[in-house]
C-alpha positions as CSV (number, residue, x, y, z in Angstrom):
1,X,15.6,217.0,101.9
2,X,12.8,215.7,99.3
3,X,13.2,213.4,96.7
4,X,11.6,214.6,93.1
5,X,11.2,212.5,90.0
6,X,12.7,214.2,86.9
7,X,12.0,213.7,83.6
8,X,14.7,214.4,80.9
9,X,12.8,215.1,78.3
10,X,11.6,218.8,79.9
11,X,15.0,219.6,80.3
12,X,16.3,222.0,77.6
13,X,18.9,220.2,74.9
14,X,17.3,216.8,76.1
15,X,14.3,216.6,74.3
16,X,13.2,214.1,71.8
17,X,13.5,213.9,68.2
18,X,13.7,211.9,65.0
19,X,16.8,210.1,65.9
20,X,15.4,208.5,69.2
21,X,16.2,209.3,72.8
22,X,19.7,210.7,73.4
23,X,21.6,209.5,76.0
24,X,22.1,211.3,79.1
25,X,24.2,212.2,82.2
26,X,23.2,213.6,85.1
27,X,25.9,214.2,87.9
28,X,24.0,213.5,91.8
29,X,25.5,214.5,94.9
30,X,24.0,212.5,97.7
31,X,25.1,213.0,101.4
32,X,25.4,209.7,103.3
33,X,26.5,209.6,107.4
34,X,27.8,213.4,106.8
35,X,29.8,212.7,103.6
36,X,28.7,213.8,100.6
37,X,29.2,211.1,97.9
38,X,29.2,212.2,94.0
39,X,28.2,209.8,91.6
40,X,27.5,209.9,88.0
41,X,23.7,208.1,86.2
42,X,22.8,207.9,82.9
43,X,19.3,207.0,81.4
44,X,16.7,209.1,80.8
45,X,14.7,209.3,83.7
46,X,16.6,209.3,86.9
47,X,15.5,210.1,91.0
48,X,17.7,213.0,92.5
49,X,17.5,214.5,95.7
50,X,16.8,218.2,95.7
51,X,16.7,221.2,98.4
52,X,13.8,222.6,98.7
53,X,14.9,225.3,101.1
54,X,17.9,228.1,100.3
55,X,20.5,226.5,98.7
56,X,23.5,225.8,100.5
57,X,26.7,223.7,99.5
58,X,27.6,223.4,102.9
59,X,27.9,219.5,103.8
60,X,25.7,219.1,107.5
61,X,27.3,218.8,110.5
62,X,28.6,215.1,110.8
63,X,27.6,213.0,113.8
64,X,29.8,212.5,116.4
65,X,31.7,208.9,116.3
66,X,32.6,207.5,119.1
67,X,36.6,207.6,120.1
68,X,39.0,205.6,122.2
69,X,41.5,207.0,124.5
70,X,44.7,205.7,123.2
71,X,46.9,207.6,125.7
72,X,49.5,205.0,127.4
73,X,47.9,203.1,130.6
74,X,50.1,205.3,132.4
75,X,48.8,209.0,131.7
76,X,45.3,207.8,132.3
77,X,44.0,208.9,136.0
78,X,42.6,207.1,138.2
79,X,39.8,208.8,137.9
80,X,39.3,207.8,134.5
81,X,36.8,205.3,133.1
82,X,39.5,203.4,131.5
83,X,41.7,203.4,134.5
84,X,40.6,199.7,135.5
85,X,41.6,198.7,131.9
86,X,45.3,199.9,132.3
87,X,47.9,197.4,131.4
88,X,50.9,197.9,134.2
89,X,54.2,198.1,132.2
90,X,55.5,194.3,131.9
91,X,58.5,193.7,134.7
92,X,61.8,192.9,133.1
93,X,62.9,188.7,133.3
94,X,65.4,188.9,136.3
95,X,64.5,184.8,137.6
96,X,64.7,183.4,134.4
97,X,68.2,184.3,133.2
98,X,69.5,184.2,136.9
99,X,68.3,180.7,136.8
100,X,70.2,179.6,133.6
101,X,72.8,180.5,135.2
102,X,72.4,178.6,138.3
103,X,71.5,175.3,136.1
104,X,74.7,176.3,134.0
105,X,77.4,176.2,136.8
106,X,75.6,173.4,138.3
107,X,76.1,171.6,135.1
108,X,79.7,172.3,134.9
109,X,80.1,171.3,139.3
110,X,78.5,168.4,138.2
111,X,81.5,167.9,135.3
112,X,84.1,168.9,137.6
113,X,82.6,166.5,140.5
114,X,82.7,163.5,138.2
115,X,86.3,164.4,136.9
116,X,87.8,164.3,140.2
117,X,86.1,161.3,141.3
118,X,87.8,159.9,138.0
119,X,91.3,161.1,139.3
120,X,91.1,160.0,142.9
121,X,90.0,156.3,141.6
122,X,93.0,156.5,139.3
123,X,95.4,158.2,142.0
124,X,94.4,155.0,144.2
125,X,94.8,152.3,141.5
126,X,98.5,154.2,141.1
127,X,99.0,154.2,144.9
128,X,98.3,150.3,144.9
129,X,100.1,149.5,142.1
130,X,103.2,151.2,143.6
131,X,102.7,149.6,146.5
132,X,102.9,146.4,145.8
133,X,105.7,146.9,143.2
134,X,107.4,148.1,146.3
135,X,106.7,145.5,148.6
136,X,108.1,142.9,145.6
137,X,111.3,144.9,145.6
138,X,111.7,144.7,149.3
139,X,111.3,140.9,149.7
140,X,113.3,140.3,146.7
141,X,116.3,142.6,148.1
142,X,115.6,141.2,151.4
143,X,116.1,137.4,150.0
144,X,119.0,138.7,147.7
145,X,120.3,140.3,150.5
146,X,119.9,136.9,153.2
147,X,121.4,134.5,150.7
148,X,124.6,135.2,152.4
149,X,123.0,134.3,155.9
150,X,121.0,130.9,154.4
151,X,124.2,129.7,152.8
152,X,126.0,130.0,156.4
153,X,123.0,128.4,157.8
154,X,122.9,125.3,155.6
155,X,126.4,124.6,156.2
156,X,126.4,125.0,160.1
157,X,122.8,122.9,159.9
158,X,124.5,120.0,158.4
159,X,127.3,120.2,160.5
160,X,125.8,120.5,163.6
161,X,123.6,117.5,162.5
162,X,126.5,115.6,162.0
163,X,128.3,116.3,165.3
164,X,124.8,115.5,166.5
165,X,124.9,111.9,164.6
166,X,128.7,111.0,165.8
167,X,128.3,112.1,169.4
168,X,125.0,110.1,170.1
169,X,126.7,107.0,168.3
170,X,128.0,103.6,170.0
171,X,131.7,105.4,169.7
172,X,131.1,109.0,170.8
173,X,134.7,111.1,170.5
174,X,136.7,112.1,173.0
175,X,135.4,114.8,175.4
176,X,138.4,117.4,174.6
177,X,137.2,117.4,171.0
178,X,134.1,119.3,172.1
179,X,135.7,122.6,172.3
180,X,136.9,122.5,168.7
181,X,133.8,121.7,167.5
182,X,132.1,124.7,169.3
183,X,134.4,126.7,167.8
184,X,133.7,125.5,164.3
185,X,130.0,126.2,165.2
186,X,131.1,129.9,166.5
187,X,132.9,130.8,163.5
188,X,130.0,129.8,161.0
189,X,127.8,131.9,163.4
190,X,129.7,134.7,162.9
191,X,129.8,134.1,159.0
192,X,126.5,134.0,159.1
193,X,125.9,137.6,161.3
194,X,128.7,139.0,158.9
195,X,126.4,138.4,156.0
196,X,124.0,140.8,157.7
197,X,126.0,143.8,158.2
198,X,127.4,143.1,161.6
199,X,130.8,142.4,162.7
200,X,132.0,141.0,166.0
201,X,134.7,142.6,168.3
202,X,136.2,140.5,171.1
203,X,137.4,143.0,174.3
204,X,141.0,141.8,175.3
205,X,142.0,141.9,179.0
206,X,143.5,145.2,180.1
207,X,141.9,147.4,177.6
208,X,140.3,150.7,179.4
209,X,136.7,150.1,180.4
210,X,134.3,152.0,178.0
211,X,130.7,152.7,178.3
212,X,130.1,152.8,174.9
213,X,131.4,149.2,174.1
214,X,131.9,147.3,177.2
215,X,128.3,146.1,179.8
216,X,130.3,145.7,183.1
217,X,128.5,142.3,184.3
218,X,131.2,142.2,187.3
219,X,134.2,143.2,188.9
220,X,137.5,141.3,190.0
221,X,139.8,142.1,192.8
222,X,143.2,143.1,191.4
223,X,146.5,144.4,193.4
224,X,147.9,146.4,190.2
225,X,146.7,149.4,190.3
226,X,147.5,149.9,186.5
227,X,144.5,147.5,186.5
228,X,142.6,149.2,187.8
229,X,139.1,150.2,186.4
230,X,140.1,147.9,183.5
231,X,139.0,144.7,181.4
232,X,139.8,141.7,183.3
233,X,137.8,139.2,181.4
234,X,135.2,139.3,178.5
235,X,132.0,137.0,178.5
236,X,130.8,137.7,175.2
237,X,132.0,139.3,171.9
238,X,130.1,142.9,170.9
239,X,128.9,143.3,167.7
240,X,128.9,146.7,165.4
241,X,127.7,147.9,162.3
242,X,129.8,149.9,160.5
243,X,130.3,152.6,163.2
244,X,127.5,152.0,165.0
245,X,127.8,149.6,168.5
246,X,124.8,147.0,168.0
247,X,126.1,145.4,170.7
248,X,128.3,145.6,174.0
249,X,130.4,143.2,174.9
250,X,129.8,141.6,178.4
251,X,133.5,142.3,180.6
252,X,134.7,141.8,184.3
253,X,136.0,145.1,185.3
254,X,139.1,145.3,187.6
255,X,139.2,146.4,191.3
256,X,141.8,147.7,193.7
257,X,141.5,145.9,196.9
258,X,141.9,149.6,198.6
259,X,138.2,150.9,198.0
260,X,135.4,149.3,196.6
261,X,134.3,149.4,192.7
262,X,131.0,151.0,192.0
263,X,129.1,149.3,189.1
264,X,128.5,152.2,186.3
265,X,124.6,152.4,185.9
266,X,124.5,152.1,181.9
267,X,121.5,150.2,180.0
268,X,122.0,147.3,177.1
């Protein structure tokens, strides 16, 4: 391809005459990196570009551009020259959610840890409280309960220290008063056990020797032999409460002179 200079004015219809120069069109095809571009000049002289061999409307042959192979990274080969530039296919987030979770329940141990702690320290303070609410009742049942017993024991108190007064004076009574006087002493005693639930019993001479209420202490030689393996003689009272034997009362058992009493082994 040439380029020639062309001059309007030659050109049949575009001539000049008395009116001036017309203007005119020309149409130019140009081809630029295998396109062919159309564009339109006016003036009266323009530069075109011509054949000068056969004429032929066929555009040339464009020049190869160079591509890209957009195939995904995993249809290309490894052969390929754009193997090493594959992308692997990301991995899907397994850790991270897994590990929200983790933090989550450790969150909510955490809660439940420090809410149990809260309800031990209260079940304590509770447990105190009751405690010593409990151990108030007690001692004030136990005094209500021993006022009985303390009002016995301030009345035999003052008069055992009044006995105590008369019989170390210049005029001490006479001796047979003494056994009165115990008595007194024995009675307000017993006032006094009666106040906690416990009531004498005083074993009377012939009554049937019993394990359960008599301590045999010693026996007695006896020639009735009704007597025999009975009460002779108490030493001391037994005590019970309600119908339970606190106490067994010390007796002398009876003995036939014929064979020889054997002690019953019992405790108490």
């Amino acid at each position: 391809m040439r380029s020639q200079r062309l001059d309007w004015n030659r050109v049949p219809g575009f001539g000049g005459s008395s009116a001036g120069p017309l203007h005119r069109t020309a149409t130019v095809h140009r081809t630029i990196g295998g396109v062919r571009v159309q564009s339109n000049r006016g003036d009266t002289t323009d530069t075109v570009a011509t054949h000068t061999g056969p004429t032929n409307d066929t555009a040339p042959a464009a020049e190869p551009e160079p591509t890209t192979d957009v195939r995904p990274a995993t249809q290309i080969g490894a052969g390929s020259p754009d193997a090493s530039l594959a992308t692997p296919p990301p991995e899907p987030d397994t850790v991270g959610p897994l590990l929200a979770e983790l933090q989550a329940i450790r969150a909510e141990l955490g809660v439940l840890a420090t809410r149990e702690q809260e309800r031990a320290a209260h079940r304590e303070t509770v447990i105190d409280r009751l405690h010593a609410e409990n151990q108030t009742l007690r001692q004030r049942d136990l005094y209500v309960m021993l006022e009985p017993v303390r009002s016995t024991l301030y009345r035999l108190y003052d008069l055992a220290r009044r006995e105590a007064d008369r019989w170390s004076g210049p005029t001490p009574p006479a001796i047979e008063h003494a056994g009165p006087l115990l008595g007194v002493i024995a009675e307000e005693l017993s006032e006094v056990l009666a106040g906690t639930g416990v009531e004498s019993f005083t074993p009377q001479p012939g009554d049937p020797y019993d394990p359960t209420r008599h301590r045999p202490v010693d026996t007695a030689d006896i020639a009735d032999a009704a007597l025999d393996g009975t009460v002779v003689k108490a030493l001391s009272d037994g005590f019970t409460r309600g119908e339970t034997i606190a106490r067994r009362a010390d007796v002398v058992i009876g003995q036939l002179r014929t064979h020889q009493w054997t002690r019953p082994r019992s405790g108490g």
